[in-house]
N, C-alpha and C positions, 0 to 999 in steps of 0.2 A: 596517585598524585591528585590532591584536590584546588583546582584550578582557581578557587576562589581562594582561595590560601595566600597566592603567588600575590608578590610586591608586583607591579609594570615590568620592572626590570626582569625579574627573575620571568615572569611570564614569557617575554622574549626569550629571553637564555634557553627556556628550555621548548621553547619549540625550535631553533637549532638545534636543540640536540634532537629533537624527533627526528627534524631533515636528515641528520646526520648519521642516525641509526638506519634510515631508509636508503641514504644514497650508501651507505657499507653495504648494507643487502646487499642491496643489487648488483651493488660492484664484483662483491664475494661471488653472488648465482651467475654473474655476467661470465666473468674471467673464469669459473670451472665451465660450463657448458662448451663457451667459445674457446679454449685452451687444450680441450680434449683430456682434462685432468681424469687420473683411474677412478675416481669416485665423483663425476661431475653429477650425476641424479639425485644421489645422495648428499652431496653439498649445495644442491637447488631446494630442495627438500627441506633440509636441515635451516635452510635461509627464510624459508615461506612459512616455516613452523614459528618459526625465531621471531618472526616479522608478526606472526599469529599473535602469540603472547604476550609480545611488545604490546600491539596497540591494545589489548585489553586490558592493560592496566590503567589509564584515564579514563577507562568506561567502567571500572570495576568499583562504589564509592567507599569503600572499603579498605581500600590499598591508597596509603597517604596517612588514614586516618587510623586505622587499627592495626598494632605492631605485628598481630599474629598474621591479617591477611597481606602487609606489606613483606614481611619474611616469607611467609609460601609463595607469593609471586616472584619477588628475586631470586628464588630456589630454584623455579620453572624456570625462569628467566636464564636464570645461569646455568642450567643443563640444558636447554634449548645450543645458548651457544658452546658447551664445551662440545657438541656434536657437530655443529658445523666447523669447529675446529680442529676436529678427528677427521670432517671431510676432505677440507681444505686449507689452506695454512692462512690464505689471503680471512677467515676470519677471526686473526689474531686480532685486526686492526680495530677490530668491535668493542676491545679491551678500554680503549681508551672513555669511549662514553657511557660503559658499566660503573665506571670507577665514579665518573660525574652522578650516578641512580644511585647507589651506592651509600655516597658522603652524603646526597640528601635526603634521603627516605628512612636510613638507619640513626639510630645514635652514636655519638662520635667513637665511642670505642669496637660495637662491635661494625663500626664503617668499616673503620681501619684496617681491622680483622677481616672483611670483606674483599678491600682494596688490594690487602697482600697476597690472598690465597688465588685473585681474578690474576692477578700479575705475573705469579708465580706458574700457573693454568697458560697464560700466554706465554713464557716465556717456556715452558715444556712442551706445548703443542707446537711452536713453531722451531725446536730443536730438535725434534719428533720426525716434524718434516724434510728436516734439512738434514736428518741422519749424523748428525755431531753436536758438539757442544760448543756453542760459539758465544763468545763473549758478548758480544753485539746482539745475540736474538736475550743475552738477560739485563743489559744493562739499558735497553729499548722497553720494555713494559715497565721498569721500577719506574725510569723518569718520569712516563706520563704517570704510572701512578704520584709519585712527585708531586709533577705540575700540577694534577687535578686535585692532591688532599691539600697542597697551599694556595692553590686559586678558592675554595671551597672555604675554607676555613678562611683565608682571607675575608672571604664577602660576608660569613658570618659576624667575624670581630665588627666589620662594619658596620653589620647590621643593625647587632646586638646598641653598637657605641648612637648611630642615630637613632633608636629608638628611646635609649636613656637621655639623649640632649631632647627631645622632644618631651619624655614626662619633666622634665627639668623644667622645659619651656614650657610647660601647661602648669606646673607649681610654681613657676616668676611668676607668670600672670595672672594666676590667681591671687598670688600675696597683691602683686600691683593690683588688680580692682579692690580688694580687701583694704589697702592702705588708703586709696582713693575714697571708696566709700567711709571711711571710718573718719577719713579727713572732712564730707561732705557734711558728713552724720556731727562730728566737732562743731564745721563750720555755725550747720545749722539751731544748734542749742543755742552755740553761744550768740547769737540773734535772740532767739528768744529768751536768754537771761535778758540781753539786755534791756529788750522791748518790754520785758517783764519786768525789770529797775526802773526803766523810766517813764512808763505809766503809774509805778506805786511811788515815785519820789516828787511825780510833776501832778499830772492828773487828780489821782488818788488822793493825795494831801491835799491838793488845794481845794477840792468838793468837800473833803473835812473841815477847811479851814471854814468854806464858805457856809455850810452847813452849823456853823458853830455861832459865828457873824449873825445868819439869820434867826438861832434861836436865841441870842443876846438882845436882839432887834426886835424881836415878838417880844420876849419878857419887858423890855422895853417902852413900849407904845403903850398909850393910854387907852384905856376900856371902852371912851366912847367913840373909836374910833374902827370900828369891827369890820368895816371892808378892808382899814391895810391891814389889820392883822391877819383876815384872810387872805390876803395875796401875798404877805410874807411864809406864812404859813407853807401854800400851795411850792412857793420858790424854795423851803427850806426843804420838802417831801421832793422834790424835785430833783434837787441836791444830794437828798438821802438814795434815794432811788440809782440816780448816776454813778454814786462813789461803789454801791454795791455791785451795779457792772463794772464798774474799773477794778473793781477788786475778783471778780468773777475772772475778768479778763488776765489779773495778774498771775491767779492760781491756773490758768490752762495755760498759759505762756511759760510757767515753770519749765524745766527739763524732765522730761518723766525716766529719763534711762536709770535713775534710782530708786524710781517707784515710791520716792515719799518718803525716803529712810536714807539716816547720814551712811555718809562711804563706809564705818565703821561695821553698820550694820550691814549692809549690804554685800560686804567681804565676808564678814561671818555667814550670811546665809549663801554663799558661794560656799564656803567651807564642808556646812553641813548639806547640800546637796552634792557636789564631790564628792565626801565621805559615803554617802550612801550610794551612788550610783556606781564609782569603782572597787568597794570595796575595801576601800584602804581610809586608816586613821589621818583626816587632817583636821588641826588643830589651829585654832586663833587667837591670835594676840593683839593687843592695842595698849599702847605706850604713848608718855608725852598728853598736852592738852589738845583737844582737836578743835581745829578751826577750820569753819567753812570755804571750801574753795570751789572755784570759777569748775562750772558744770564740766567742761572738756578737758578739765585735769580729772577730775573725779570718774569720768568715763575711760581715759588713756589708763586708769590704775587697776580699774577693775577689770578692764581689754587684758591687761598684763597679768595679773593675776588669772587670768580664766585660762590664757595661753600657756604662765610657762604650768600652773594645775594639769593642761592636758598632754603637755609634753612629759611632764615626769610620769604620770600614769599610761601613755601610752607607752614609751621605749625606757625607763628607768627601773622597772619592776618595783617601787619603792614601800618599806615597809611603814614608813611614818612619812607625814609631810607637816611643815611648819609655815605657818601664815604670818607675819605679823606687820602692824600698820605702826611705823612711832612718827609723831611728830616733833620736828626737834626748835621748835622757836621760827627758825627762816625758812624751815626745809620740811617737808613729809617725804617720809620713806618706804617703800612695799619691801619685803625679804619673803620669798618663795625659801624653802631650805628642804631637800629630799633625803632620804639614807641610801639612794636606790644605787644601780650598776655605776653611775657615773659617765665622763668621756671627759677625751682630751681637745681642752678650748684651741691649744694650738693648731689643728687639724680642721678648723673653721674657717671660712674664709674673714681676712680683717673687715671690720667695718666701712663700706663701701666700695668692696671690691666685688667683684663678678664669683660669685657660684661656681666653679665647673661639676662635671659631671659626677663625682666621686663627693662633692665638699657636703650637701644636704644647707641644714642650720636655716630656709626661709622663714622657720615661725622665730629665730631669735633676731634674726633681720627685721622682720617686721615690730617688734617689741621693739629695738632700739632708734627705727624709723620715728615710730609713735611719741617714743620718749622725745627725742633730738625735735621732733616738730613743736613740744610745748618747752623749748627748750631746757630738757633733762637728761639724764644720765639712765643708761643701762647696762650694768655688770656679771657678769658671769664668771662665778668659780666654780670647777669642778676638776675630779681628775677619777680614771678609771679604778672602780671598785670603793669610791671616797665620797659618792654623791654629789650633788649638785646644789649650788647658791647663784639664785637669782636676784639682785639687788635695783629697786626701781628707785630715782629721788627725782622728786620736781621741787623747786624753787616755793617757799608760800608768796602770792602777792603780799604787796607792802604794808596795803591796808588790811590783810585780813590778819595779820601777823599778831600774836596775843602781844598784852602792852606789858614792857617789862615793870617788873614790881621796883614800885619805889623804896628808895633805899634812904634812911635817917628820916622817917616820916615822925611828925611827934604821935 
């Protein structure tokens, strides 16, 4: 048994059963010595051996952790007591917290297989002593064994069930800081477009405008007057000088999570590094006129794309994946599209319900979080062995919208 294994709880559990193995001892050595039983030495004997092997096994680090030295210690174990229950009958009662060693140390089938053969050992040894066959010496060891394979398995189901709501809870809250930060990472671009529009549309232009004014103003002045031309001059390089920091400033203020290249491009070379890292064919498309949009929608499509990319290569097995960007006038569209295994969407939890332990789906959760906060749409078709469709659309602002063609132009 390795102690560092043990939950709290279970830690307790089973040092009662230690006490519990000791006070049967003694009980068993007690009542033959003090009873005058025909084999009382030999049932002392039997009890001090028993009690030997017992405690060597938390001192043995081997038994707990290695199936071969945990089977030859319950071997010992359990010929230890089938002797003290040849000596005396009173170590039937032992039976019961064998059964609890048993269901923990073995695997569940050959426990079972343990559990019945210890049961069946008590319920013959103490019909042995009693010199008949009586219903009650066998329907008294099956129970506890009974008791002890559904208290046991019990506490496993439980186990097993909070440890799975616990990795559940460590995957919410990762998506929650992932959606936070991705929200913070949003927030913060879209600052710096701004800050980055309105030094290039205030600042910017107007050191052009003045810069412009002063060399109109120098061409302007007459030649014998060389000191303002020198001070216009100096105002104009001034001018020049300043506008190329405002403009310095506008290009580090950009959004870099594109690196300088429109979304189109940037899907594509998403494309081609998938491709090569999993193995598998993804292909890109681009459809429709593309128009530039606001930094934190261009970062939510490519977040999307990178996600449902790792979903299908991780759990889809997919032999092709399909990329494609369209823009369609009001709207840009993302469509992820797999060949792979597929699943069934029904079997999701709905959009904004709670996860349980069995539902999974937090990386499609969070895509549709993403989407709904710039407010967009996220869809999922798929069905098992049919592959998967992932469908992203955000809205285009008003303005970046291309202008429709005139119609009856001369």
């Amino acid at each position: 048994m390795n102690p560092r294994a043990l939950t709290p709880a279970l830690r307790v559990v089973t040092w009662c059963l230690h006490l519990l193995v000791a006070g049967l001892l003694a009980l068993a050595a007690a009542r033959a010595l003090a009873g005058g039983q025909p084999h009382a030495a030999a049932a002392a004997a039997a009890a001090v051996l028993t009690a030997a092997v017992y405690a060597g096994g938390p001192l043995l680090p081997a038994v707990g952790r290695r199936p071969v030295a945990t089977a030859l210690w319950l071997a010992a174990l359990g010929a230890c007591w089938l002797a003290l229950v040849a000596a005396t009958r009173d170590g039937v009662w032992l039976a019961f917290p064998l059964y609890f060693l048993q269901l923990h140390l073995l695997p569940r089938r050959p426990a079972l297989a343990a559990v019945g053969a210890t049961a069946l050992a008590a319920a013959a040894g103490f019909c042995a002593h009693e010199g008949t066959l009586a219903v009650a010496a066998l329907i008294g060891p099956l129970i506890g064994a009974a008791v002890a394979v559904a208290t046991v398995l019990g506490y496993q189901a439980l186990y097993r069930e909070s440890e799975e709501r616990r990795r559940l809870i460590d995957e919410l809250t990762a998506a929650r800081a992932d959606l936070a930060a991705a929200d913070h990472a949003a927030g913060v671009l879209a600052e710096r477009e701004r800050l980055s529009r309105e030094i290039h549309d205030t600042l910017a232009q107007g050191l052009s405008s003045i810069q412009l004014l002063l060399r109109a103003a120098e061409r302007a002045l007459p030649g014998d007057v060389p000191a303002a031309g020198a001070h216009v001059r100096q105002a104009r390089e001034a001018a020049q000088d300043n506008l190329a920091e405002a403009r310095r400033f506008v290009r580090e203020l950009a959004p870099p999570v594109l690196d300088g290249v429109p979304l189109a491009g940037a899907l594509e070379r998403l494309c081609a590094t998938g491709s090569a890292r999993a193995g598998v064919p993804v292909h890109f498309t681009l459809s429709g006129e593309p128009a530039a949009l606001p930094a934190p929608q261009e970062l939510a499509l490519v977040r999307v794309a990178q996600s449902a990319l790792a979903n299908a290569v991780q759990h889809a097995r997919p032999g092709r994946i399909e990329v494609s960007l369209s823009y369609m006038g009001t709207a840009v569209a993302l469509d992820v599209v797999d060949d792979g295994t597929g699943f069934d969407p029904a079997a999701l939890p709905a959009p904004g319900a709670p996860a349980g332990p069995a539902d999974g789906g937090f990386g499609l959760a969070a895509m549709r979080a993403r989407m709904a906060a710039l407010g967009g749409t996220l869809s999922v078709e798929s069905a098992p062995g049919q592959g998967t469709a992932v469908a992203a659309q955000l809205a285009l602002p008003a303005a970046r919208r291309p202008a429709p063609a005139a119609v009856g132009a001369p």
